[in-house]
C-alpha positions as CSV (number, residue, x, y, z in Angstrom):
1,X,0.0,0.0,0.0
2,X,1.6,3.2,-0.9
3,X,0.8,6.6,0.9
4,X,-0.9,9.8,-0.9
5,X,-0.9,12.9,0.3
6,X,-2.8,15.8,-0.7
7,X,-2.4,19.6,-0.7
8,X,-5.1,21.9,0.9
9,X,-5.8,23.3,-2.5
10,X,-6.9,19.5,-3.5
11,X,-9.0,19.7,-0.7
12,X,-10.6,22.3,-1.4
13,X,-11.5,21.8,-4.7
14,X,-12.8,18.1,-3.9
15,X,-15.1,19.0,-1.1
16,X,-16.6,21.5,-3.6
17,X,-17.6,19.3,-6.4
18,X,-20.8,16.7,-6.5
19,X,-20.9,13.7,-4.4
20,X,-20.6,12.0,-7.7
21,X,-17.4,13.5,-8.5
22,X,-16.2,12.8,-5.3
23,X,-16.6,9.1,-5.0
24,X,-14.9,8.8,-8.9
25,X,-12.0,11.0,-7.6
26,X,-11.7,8.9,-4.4
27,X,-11.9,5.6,-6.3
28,X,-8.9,6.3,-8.8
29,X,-7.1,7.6,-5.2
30,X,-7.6,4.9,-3.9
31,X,-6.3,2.6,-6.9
32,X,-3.3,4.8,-7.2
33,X,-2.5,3.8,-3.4
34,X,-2.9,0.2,-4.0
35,X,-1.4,0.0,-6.8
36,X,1.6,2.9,-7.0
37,X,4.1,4.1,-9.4
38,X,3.2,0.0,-11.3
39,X,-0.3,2.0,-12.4
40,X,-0.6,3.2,-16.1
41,X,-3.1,4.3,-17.9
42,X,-5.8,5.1,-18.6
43,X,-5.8,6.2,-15.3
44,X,-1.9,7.9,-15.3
45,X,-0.3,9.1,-17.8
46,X,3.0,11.0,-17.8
47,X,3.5,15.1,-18.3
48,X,6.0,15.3,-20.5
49,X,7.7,18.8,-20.6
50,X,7.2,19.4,-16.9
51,X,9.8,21.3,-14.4
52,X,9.1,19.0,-11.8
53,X,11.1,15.7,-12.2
54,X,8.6,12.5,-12.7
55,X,5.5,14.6,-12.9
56,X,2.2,12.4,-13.4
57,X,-1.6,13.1,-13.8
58,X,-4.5,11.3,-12.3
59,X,-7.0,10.9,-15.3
60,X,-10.6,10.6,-13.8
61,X,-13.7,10.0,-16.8
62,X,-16.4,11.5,-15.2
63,X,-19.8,12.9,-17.0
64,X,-17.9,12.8,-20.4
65,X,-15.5,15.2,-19.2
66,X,-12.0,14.6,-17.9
67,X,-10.6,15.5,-14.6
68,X,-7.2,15.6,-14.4
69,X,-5.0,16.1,-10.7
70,X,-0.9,16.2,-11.2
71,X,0.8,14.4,-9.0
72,X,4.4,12.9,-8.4
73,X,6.1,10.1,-6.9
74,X,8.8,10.8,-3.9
75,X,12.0,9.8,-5.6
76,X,13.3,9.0,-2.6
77,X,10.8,6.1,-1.8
């Protein structure tokens, strides 16, 4: 089981969208913790071009639109 942590700006954003929304979100969290850096997609992808060494996005289908939440493994796990 690997760890995820979340910023208060995720939060924030989460806790103001539909209960719908919320339990897709939650579900593809709680894949990416059981399944760590071994998940591809189509719920990660890479971000190719980024600053920010390894970066990742969540990729959550939801109502025919995409939600997308970038995210990053520690390096030093």
């Amino acid at each position: 089981m690997w760890t995820v942590i979340t910023t208060d700006l995720f939060n924030e954003w989460l806790e103001q969208q539909d209960e719908s929304t919320q339990e897709k979100v939650l579900a593809a969290l709680v894949v990416l913790q059981q399944q760590g850096p071994s998940l591809g997609r189509p719920l990660v992808d890479t971000v190719y071009d980024s600053k920010f060494t390894n970066m990742k996005e969540l990729r959550v289908q939801h109502r025919g639109k995409p939600l997308r939440a970038f995210f990053a493994f520690d390096p030093l796990r």
